[in-house]
C-alpha positions in Angstrom: 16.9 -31.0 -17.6 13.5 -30.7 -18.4 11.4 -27.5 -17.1 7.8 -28.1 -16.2 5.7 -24.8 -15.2 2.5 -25.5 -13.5 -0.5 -23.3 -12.8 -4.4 -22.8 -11.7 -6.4 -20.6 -10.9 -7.0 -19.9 -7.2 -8.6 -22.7 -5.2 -7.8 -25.2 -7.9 -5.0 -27.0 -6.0 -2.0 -26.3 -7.7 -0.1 -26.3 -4.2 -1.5 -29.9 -3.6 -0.5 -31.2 -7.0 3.1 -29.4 -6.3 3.1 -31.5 -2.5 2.7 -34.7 -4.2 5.8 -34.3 -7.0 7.6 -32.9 -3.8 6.8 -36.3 -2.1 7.9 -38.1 -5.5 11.1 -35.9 -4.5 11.1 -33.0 -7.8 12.6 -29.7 -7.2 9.7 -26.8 -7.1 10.7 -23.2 -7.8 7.4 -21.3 -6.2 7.3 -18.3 -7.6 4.3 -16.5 -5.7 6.5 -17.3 -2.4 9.5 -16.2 -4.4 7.8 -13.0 -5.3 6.4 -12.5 -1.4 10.2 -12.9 -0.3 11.6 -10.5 -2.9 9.2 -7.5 -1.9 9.9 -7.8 1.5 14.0 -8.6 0.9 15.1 -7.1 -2.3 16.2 -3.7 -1.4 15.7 -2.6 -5.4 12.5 -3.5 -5.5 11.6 -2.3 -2.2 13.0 1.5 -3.4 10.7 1.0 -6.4 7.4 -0.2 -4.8 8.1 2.5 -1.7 8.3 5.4 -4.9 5.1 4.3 -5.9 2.9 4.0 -3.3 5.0 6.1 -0.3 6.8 4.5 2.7 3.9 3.8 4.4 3.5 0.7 2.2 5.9 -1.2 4.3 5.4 -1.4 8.1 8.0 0.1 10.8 9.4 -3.5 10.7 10.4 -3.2 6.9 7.7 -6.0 5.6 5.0 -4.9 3.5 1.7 -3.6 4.7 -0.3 -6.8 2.9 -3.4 -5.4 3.4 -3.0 -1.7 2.3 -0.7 -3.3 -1.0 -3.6 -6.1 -1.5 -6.2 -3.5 -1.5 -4.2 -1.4 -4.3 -3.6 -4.3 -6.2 -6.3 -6.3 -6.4 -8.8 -3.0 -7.3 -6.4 -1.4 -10.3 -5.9 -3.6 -13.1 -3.5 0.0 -13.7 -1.2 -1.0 -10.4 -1.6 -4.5 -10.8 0.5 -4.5 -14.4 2.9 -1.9 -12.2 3.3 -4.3 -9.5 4.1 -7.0 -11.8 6.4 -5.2 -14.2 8.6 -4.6 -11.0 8.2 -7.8 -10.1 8.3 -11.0 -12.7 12.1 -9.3 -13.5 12.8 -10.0 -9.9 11.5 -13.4 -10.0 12.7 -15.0 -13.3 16.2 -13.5 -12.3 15.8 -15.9 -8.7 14.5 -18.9 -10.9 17.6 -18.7 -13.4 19.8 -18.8 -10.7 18.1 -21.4 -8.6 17.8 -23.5 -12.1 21.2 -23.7 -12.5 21.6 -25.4 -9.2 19.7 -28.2 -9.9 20.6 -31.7 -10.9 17.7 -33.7 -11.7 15.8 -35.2 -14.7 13.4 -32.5 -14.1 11.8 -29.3 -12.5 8.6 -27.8 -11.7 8.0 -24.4 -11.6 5.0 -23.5 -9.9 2.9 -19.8 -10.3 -0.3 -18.7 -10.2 0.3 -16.5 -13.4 2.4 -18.6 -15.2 0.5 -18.0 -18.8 -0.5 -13.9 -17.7 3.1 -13.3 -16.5 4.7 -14.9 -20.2 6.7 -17.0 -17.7 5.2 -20.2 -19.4 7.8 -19.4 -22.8 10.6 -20.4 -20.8 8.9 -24.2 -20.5 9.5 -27.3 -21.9 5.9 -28.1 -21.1 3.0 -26.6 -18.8 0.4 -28.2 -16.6 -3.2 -26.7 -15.9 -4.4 -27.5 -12.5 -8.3 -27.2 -13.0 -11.1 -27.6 -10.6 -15.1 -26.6 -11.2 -15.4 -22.8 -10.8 -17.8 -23.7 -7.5 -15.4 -25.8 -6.0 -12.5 -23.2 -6.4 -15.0 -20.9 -4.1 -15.7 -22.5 -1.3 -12.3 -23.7 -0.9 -10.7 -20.0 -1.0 -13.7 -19.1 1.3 -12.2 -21.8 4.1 -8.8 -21.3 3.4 -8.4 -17.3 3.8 -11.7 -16.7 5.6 -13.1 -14.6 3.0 -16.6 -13.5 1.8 -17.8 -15.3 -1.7 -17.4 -11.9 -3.8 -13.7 -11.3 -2.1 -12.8 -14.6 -3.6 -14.7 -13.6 -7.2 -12.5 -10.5 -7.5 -9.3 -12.7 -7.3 -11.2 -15.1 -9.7 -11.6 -12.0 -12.7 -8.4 -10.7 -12.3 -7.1 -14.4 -13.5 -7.2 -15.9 -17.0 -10.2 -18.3 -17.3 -9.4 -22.2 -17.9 -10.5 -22.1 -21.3 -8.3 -19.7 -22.1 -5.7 -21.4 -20.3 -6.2 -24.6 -21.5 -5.0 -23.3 -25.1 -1.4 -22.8 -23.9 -1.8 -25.6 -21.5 0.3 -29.2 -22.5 -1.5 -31.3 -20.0 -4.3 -30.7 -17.6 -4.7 -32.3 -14.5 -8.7 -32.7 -13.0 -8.8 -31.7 -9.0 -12.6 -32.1 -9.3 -13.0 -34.6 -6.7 -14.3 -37.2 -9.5 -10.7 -37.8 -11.1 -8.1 -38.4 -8.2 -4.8 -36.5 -8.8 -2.5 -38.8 -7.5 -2.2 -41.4 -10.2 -2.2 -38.4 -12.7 0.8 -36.8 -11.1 2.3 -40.4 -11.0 1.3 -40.8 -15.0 3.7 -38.1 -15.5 6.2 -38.4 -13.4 6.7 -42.1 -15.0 6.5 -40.6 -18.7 9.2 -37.8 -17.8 11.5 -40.2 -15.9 11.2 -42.9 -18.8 10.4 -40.8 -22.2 11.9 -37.8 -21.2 8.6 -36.4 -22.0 5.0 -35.3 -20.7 2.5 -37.7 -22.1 
C-alpha cells in the first residue's frame, strides 16, 4: 500500500484537494482533526497539557479552552514546539493503527505540518498544495472571520513553499489558473496503474 502525505500552507486548499480523492473514494488520515480529538480525548495528553498551562486550559466541560490554548500557541514559537512534542507522538501512534486497517492500493495522509512535524519520512511520496500568498489571505480572512495580520501570524509560523517545495514529490497549483481536478485525477490514474506518483 502506498502512503501519500499531503500538505499546504493555510488557505491553500489542501482540504479541497483531500474532498476530491475522497470523492475518487481514497482513505484520508487527517491529522490536524486527529490531533483536535486527541487533546480533547486522550486522557495522557490531557494530564500533560493541563501540567503545563493549569486546569483552566480545558473548560468545566473537559474540551479545551481553544481560544486561551490558540493564544499560547500561536504567540510562543517556545510553547508551540511543547505543544507539538506532546502531540505528533499522539498522532503518528493513531495513524499506525488506523494504517493497518486499510485495504487499498493507496492512502492519503493529510496535515498541515506534514514537512515541520518530520511526519513526511514516513511517505512513499508527498504532495504540496500551493496557492499565491494573496489568495491564501483572503480566503482564511472568509473562512475564520479574521483580521489580515491574524491570518499572517498563522502564515510565519509555517514553512514557506519554497522551502517546501524541496521535500515536496509533486505540487499541485490551487491558483485559480490551473484547475485541480484533473491534477488529482493525473495522479490517481498514475498510482492505480504505475503504482507510482507521476
Amino acid at each position: 500500500m502506498i502512503t501519500i502525505g499531503i500538505t499546504g500552507g493555510i488557505g491553500s486548499g489542501k482540504s479541497t484537494v483531500c474532498k476530491i480523492f475522497k470523492l475518487l473514494e481514497i482513505p484520508i488520515f487527517e491529522a490536524d482533526r486527529v490531533a483536535k480529538e486527541l487533546i480533547n480525548s486522550n486522557a495522557n495528553l490531557k494530564n500533560e497539557i493541563i501540567k503545563l498551562y493549569g486546569e483552566n486550559i480545558y473548560t468545566q466541560n473537559g474540551l479545551i479552552n481553544r481560544k486561551k490554548f490558540a493564544e499560547i500557541i500561536f504567540n510562543d514559537k517556545l510553547e508551540l514546539s511543547r505543544v507539538n512534542n506532546l502531540v505528533h507522538p499522539a498522532v503518528r501512534n493513531e495513524y499506525k493503527n488506523w494504517l493497518q486497517k486499510q485495504n487499498t492500493k493507496y492512502i492519503i495522509h493529510e496535515a498541515a505540518i506534514l514537512f515541520e512535524s518530520g511526519f513526511y519520512k514516513m511517505m512513499d511520496y508527498t504532495i504540496l498544495v500551493s496557492a499565491p500568498e494573496e489568495q491564501r489571505i483572503e480566503r482564511v480572512k472568509k473562512r475564520d472571520n479574521v483580521t489580515e495580520n491574524q491570518v499572517n501570524k498563522r502564515i510565519e509560523k509555517q514553512w514557506s513553499d519554497e522551502r517546501k517545495r524541496k521535500l515536496a514529490s509533486i505540487e499541485i497549483k490551487n491558483d485559480n489558473r490551473n484547475i485541480i481536478i484533473p491534477q488529482i485525477i493525473k495522479i490517481d490514474n498514475q498510482i492505480k496503474k504505475y503504482g507510482k506518483i507521476w
